[in-house]
C-alpha positions in Angstrom: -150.3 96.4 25.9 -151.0 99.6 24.1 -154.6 99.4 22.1 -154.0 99.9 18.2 -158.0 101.2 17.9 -157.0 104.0 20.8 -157.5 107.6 18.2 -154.1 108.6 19.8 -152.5 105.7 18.0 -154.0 105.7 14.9 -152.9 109.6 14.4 -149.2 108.4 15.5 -149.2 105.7 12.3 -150.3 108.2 10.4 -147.9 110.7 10.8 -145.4 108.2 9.8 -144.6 106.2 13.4 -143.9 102.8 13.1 -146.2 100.7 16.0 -142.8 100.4 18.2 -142.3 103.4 18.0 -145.5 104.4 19.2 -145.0 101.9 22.2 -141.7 103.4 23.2 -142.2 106.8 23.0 -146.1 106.6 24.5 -143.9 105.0 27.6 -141.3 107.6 27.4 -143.7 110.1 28.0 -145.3 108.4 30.9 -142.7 107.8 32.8 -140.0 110.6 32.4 -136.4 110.3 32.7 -135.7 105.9 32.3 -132.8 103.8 31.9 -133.2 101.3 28.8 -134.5 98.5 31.2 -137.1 100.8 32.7 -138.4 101.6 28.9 -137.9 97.7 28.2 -139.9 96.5 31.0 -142.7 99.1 30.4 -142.4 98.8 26.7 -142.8 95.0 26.7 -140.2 95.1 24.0 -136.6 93.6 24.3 -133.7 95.7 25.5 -131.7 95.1 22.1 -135.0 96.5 20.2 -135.5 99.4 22.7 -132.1 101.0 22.0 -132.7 100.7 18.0 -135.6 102.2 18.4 -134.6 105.1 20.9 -131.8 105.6 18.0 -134.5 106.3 15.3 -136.6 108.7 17.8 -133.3 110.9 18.7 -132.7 111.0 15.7 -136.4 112.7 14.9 -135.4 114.8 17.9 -138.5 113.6 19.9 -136.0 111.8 22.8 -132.6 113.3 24.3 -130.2 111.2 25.8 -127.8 111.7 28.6 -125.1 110.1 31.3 -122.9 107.2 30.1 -123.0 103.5 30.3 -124.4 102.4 32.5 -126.1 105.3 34.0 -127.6 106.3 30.7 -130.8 107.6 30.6 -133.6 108.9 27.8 -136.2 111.2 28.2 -138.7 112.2 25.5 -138.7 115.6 24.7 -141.9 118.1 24.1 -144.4 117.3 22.0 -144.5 120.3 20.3 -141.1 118.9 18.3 -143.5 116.2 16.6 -144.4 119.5 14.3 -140.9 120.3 13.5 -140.0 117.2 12.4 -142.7 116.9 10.0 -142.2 120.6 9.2 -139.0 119.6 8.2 -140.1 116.4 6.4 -142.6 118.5 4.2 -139.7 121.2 3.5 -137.8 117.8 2.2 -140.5 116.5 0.7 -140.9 120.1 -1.3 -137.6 120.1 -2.2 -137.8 116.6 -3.7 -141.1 117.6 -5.7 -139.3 120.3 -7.2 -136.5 118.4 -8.1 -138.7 115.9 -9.8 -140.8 118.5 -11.8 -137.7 119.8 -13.4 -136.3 115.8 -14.0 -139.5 114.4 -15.6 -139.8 116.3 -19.0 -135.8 114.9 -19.2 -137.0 111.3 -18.8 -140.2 111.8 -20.8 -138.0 112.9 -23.8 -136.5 109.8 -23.2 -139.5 107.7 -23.2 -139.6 105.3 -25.8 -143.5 104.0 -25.9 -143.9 102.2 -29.0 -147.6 101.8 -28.9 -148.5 105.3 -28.3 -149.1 108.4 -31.3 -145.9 110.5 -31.1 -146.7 114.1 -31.4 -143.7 117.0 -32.4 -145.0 120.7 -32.6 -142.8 123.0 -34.5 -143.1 126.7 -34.6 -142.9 129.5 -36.8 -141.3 129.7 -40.9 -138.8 127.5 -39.7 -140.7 124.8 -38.1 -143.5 124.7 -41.2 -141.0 124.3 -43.4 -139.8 121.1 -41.4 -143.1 120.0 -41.7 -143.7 120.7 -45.6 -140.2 118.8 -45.9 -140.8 115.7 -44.0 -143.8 115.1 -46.7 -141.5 114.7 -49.3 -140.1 111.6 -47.2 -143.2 110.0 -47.8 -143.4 106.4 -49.7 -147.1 106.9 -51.0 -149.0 109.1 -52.4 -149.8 112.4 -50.1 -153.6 113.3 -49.3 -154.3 116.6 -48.8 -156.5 119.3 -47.7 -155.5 122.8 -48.3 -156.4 126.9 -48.9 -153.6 127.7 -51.3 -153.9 131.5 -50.3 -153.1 131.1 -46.8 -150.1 128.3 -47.7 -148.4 131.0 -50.5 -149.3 133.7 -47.5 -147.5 132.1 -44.8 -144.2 131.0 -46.8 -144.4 132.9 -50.3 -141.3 132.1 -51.1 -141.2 128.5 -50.6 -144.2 126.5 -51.9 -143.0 127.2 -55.7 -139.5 125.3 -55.0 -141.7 122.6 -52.4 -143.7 121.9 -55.6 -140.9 121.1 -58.2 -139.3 119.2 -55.4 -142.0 116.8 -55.1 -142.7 116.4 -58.7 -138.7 115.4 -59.2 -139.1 113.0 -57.0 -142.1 111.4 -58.3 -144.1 112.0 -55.5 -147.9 112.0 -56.3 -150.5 114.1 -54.4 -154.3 114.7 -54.5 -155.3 117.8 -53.3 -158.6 119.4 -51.9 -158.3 123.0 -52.2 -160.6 125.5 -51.7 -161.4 127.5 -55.1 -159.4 131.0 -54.7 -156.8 132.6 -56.8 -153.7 131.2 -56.0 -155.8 127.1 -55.6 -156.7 127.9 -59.9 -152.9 129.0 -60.6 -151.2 126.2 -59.0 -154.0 123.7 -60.4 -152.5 125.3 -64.1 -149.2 122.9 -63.5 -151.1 120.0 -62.0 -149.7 117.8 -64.9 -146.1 118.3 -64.5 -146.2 118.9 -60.6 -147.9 115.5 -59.6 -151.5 116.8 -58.6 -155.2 115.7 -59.0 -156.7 118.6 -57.5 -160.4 118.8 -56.3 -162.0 122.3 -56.0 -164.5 122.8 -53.2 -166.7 126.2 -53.0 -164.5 128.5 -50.7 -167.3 130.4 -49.3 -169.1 126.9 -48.0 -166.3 124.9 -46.9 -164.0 127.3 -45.0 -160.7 126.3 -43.5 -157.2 127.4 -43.0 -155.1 125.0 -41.6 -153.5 122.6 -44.2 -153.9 118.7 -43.4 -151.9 115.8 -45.4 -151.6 112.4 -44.3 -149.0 110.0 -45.6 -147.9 106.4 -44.7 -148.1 106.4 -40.9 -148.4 110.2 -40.4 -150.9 113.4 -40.3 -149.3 116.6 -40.7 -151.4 120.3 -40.1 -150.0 123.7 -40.5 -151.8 125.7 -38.4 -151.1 129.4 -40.4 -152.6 132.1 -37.9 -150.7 130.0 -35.3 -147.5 129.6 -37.1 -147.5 126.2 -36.0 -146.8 122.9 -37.6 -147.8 119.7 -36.0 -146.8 116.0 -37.2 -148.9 113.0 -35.3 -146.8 109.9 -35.5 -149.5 106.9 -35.5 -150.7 104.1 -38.0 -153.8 103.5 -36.8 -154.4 107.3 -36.3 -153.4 107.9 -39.9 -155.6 105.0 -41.1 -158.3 106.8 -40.0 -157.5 110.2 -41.6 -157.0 108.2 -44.8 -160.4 106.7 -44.6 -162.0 110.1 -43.8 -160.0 111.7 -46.5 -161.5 109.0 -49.0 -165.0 109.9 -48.5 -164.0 113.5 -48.7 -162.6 113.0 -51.5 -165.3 111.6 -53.5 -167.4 114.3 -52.5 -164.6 117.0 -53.7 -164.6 115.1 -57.3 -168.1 115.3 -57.3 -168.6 119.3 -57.0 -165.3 120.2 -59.1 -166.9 118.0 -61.8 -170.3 119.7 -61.2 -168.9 122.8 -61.5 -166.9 122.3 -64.4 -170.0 121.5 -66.1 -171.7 124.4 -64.9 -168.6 126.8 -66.4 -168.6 124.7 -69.7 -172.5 125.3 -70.1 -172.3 129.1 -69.2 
C-alpha cells in the first residue's frame, strides 16, 4: 500500500492527482506495459475502478493504450508529459482569468447591494451639470459649501438659469461661500433665489471643489478635475449634515462679525 506521507505523493495531490490516481499510475510506471488485471492486482484497486481511472489518465495523456480486448494493454507514458498537461491547464486556466476580468465589471453593474454607499462619477460640462441637476431633485433643504468664482468659471453659462430653477421650485439652500466677487453678487438675489448665505474669509479658508448634501446624498464638483461625484448613502450623508451644522454656525458667526466690522468702518 502506497504511503500518503512519501514527498512523491504529496507533490502528486498537489498538482491536482486524485489518491487513485496516484496508485495507478505510481504502478504503471513500475511495472511497464500491463493488462488491467496486472494494474488491478498491483494497484490493490478493483478492475471496474482501474479502467475509470486509466480513462481519466489517457485522457491527461500520462498513459497510452494499445491491442484490443482482451489483449489490451496500458503503459504510462514519460514523465516529462506531467508538464504539458499542466502547461496546458495554466494556458486554460489564463484564458478563463481573462474571460472573467472582462465579465466582472458586467455583473458588478449589475450588483444590487442595498446596504452599501453607491458612488456615480461623471465627467466633464456635461457630467457637472448632471450633478448641479439632480440637486434640484432634492426634498429638503440643500447644504452647501462653495467658491462662487470657480462654479461661474467652470459653467458660466449655466449657474444663472440653475439658480432661478431652484428658486421656482421652492427649493431652499444655505450656502457657505467663500467671500470673492462673484460669492457678493449672487448673495445680492439671496431673497428671491432661496439662499442664506454665509461668507467665510477667502484667503483663510481656501477650497475649490463645491460640496452639497441633500436627503440621502453628497454631491462635489471637483472643477480643476472636471469631475462631478454623487455618494448615494443615508448614514454617509447624516454625517455630512452633522459636520455641515457645526460649520455652519461658525460661518454665521464670522459673516456676522464681519458685517459689524464693515458697518463700524
Amino acid at each position: 500500500m502506497l504511503n500518503h506521507e512519501l514527498p512523491i505523493y504529496k507533490s502528486l495531490i498537489r498538482i491536482g492527482f486524485s489518491d487513485k490516481e496516484i496508485v495507478i499510475y505510481l504502478a504503471l510506471l513500475e511495472l511497464g506495459k500491463r493488462t488491467v488485471s496486472a494494474i488491478a492486482r498491483k494497484a490493490g484497486i478493483n478492475r471496474t475502478t482501474v479502467y475509470d481511472i486509466l480513462e481519466s489518465l489517457i485522457s491527461k495523456r500520462l498513459v497510452s493504450i494499445s491491442g484490443k480486448e482482451p489483449l489490451q494493454e496500458y503503459v504510462a507514458e514519460s514523465p516529462d508529459n506531467i508538464l504539458n498537461m499542466l502547461r496546458d491547464e495554466l494556458a486554460e486556466k489564463q484564458g478563463i482569468l481573462l474571460e472573467a476580468q472582462n465579465l466582472v465589471p458586467q455583473l458588478k453593474s449589475m450588483h444590487n447591494v442595498s446596504n452599501r454607499p453607491k458612488i456615480t462619477f461623471y465627467e466633464g460640462s456635461a457630467g457637472l451639470e448632471h450633478v448641479y441637476d439632480d440637486t434640484l431633485t432634492s426634498h429638503e433643504p440643500i447644504r452647501g459649501i462653495a467658491n462662487v468664482n470657480e462654479m461661474h468659471a467652470g459653467l458660466p453659462k449655466y449657474f444663472p438659469k440653475y439658480y432661478k430653477r431652484r428658486a421656482q421650485r421652492g427649493l431652499n439652500i444655505k450656502a457657505i461661500l467663500s467671500a470673492n466677487e462673484e460669492g457678493r453678487k449672487i448673495s445680492a438675489n439671496d431673497k428671491e433665489e432661496l439662499r442664506d448665505t454665509a461668507f467665510i474669509p477667502a484667503d483663510k479658508y481656501k477650497f475649490i471643489p463645491e460640496i452639497d448634501v441633500y436627503d440621502n446624498k453628497v454631491m462635489i464638483a471637483s472643477w480643476r478635475e472636471r469631475l462631478g461625484i454623487i455618494i448615494e448613502s443615508q448614514e454617509i450623508a447624516d454625517s455630512v449634515k452633522t459636520l455641515y451644522d457645526l460649520a455652519w454656525e461658525e460661518a454665521k458667526r464670522l459673516h456676522n462679525a464681519a458685517s459689524q466690522k464693515n458697518t463700524t468702518t
